[in-house]
C-alpha positions in Angstrom: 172.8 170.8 101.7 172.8 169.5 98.2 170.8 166.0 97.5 173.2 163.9 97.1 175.1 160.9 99.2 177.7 162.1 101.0 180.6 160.5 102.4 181.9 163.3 104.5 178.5 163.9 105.5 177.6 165.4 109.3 180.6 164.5 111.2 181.5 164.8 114.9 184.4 166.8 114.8 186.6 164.7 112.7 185.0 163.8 110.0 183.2 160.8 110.5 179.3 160.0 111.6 178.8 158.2 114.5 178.3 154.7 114.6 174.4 155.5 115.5 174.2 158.3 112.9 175.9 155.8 110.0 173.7 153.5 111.0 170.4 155.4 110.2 171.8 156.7 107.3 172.6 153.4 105.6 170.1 152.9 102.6 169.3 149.3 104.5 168.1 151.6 106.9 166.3 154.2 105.1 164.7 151.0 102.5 163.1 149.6 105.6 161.7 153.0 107.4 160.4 153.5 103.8 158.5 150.0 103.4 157.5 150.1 107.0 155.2 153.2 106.6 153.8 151.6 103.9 151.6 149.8 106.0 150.8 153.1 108.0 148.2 154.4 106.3 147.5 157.6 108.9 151.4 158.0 108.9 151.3 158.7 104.9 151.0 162.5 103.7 148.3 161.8 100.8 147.4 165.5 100.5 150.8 166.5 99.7 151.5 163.3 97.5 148.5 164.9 95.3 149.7 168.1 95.0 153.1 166.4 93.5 150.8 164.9 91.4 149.4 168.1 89.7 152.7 169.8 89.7 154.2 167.3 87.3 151.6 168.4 84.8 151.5 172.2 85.6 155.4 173.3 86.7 157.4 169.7 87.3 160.6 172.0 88.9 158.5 172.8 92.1 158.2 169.0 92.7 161.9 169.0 92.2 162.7 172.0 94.8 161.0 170.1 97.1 163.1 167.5 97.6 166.2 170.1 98.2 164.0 170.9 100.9 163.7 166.9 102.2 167.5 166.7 102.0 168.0 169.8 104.3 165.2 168.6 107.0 165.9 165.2 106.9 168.8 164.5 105.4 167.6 162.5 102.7 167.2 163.2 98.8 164.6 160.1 98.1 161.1 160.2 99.1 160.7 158.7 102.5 157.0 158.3 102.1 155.3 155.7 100.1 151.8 157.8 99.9 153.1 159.1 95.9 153.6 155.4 95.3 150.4 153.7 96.5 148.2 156.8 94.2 150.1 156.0 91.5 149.3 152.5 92.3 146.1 153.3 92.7 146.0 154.8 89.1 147.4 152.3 87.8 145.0 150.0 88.7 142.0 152.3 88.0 143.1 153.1 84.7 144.5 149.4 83.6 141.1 148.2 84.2 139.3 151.2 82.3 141.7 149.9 79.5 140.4 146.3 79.6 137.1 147.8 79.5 137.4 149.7 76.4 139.3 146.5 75.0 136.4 144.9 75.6 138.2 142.1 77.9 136.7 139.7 80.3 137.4 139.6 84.4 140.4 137.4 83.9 141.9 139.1 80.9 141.6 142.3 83.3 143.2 141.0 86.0 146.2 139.2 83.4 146.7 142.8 81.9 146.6 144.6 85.1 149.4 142.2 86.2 151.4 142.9 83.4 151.0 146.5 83.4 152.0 146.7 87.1 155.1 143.7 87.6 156.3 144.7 83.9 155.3 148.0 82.6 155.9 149.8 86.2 158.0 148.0 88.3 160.1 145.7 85.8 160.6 148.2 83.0 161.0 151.1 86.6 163.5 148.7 87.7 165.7 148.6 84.9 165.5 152.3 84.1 166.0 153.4 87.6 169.4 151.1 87.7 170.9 152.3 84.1 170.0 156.2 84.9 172.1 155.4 88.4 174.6 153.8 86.7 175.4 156.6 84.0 174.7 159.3 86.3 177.5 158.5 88.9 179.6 156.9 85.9 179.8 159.7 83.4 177.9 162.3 85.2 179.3 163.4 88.7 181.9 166.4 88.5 185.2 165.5 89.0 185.6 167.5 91.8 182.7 166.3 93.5 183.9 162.7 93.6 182.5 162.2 97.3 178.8 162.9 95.9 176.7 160.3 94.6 173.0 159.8 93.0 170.5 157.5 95.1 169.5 154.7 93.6 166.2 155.2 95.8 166.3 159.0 93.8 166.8 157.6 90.6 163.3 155.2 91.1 161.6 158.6 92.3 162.4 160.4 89.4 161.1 157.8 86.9 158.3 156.5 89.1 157.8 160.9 88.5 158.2 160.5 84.3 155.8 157.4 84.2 152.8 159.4 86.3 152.4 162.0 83.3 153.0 158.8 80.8 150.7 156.9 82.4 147.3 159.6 82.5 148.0 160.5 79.1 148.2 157.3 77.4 146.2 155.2 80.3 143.7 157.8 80.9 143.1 160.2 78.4 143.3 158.4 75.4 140.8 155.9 76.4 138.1 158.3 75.2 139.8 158.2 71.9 140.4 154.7 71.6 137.1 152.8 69.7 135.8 155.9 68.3 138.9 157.8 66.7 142.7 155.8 67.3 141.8 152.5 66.1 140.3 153.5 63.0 141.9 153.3 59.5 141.9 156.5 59.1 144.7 159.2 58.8 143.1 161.2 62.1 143.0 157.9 63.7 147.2 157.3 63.5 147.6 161.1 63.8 146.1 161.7 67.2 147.4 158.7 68.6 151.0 158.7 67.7 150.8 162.3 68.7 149.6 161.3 72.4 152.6 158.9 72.4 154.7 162.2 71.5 153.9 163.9 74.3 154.1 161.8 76.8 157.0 160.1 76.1 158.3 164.1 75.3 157.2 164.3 79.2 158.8 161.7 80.5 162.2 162.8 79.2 161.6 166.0 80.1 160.8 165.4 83.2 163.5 163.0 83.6 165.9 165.7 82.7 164.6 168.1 85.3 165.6 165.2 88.2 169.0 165.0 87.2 169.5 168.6 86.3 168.5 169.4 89.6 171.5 168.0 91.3 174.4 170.7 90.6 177.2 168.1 91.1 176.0 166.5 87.9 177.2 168.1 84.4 176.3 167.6 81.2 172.7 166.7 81.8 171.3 168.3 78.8 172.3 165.5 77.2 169.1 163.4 78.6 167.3 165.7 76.4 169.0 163.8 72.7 166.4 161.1 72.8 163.8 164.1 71.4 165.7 164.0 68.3 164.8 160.3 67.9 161.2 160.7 69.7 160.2 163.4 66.6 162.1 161.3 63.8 160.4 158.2 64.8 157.1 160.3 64.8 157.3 161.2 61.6 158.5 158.0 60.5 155.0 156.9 61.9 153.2 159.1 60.3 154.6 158.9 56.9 154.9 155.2 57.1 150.9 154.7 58.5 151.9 153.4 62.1 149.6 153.6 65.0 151.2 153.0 67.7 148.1 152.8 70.0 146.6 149.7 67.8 149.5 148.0 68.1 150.0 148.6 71.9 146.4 146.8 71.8 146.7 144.1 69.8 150.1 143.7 72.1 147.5 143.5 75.2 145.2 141.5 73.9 147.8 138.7 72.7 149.2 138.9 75.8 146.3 137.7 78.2 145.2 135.2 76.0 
């Protein structure tokens, strides 16, 4: 079994699910198995959410062969467990308020930034990419002569909800310690390190973008998700010629923002 959305899936002899099979197989159907476990805390695998959490840093593909494994067991190509969302949640928030604090921001500005990074960062900006990376993938994407495949919708979220985890440690987490002391300075170091964090993990969340669609062997052409590193280093050295720190702007964004 290949993930992917099949309409000649499992049949009964002529080619058709049953109206009980169809039924559970609907994405209505697998949107509300997914939201209901999300208030099953003891239902939710945590231990194995974590370990897809390290292997996006340390060999991204494994995270990928594993859900070729969730399509052959269960018939389903998008994660049917919400325990890799709610520690990225968690992370989010963790790490949005150690941004406030090294911003130097009051309760309320924390909680207005933490808002924002979660509705619009996350979810909004998740939202839209999820829905365009469908779109082209089953537009321009699919093989001609697998015209009965399809991409998930509910796969295309995973794999940039997968993209933003590396994002968001590197440029949520690990450049905090940078911030006051070494990005925001003046200084040629200052633009260098932080416009070079922004290169790598926007360089990691195409990549690992282009590992989820690559994965699926009725898509061609994929290597084509990989163009926008031509731009990424351009615009890099753009920065760096031009004195642009990214960081300090992405601040002073912030902090206009939960005024």
């Amino acid at each position: 079994m290949l993930p992917t959305t099949s309409v000649n899936s499992r049949s009964q002899g002529n080619g058709a699910l049953s109206p009980r099979d169809a039924a559970r197989h609907t994405a209505g159907a697998k949107r509300y198995k997914y939201l209901r476990r999300l208030f099953h805390f003891r239902q939710m695998d945590f231990e194995f959410a974590l370990w897809q959490m390290l292997y996006l840093f340390t060999s991204p593909q494994r995270v990928y062969r594993n859900f070729h494994y969730r399509k052959q067991t269960k018939d389903q190509w998008a994660r049917d467990d919400p325990a890799f969302l709610v520690l990225l949640s968690i992370w989010l928030c963790v790490s949005t308020v150690g941004f406030g604090f090294v911003l130097d921001m009051g309760f309320f500005e924390t909680i207005k930034l933490l808002l924002w990074v979660v509705f619009i960062d996350c979810v909004g900006v998740g939202l839209l990419i999820a829905t365009l990376m469908w779109f082209i993938s089953n537009k321009y994407l699919v093989k001609q002569q697998n015209r009965d495949y399809d991409v998930e919708w509910g796969y295309a979220f995973d794999v940039h909800l997968n993209a933003f985890y590396p994002l968001l440690v590197i440029l949520h987490f690990i450049q905090l310690f940078f911030i006051n002391y070494v990005i925001i300075s003046d200084s040629v170091i200052g633009y260098f390190v932080g416009n070079t964090l922004w290169l790598i993990a926007i360089g990691y969340y195409i990549y690992v973008t282009f590992l989820g669609y690559s994965a699926l062997p009725f898509l061609k052409n994929t290597a084509i998700l990989l163009y926008p590193f031509a731009l990424l280093i351009v615009l890099y050295l753009i920065s760096l010629a031009c004195g642009w720190n990214f960081t300090k702007m992405l601040c002073s964004f912030y902090k206009y923002r939960v005024k």
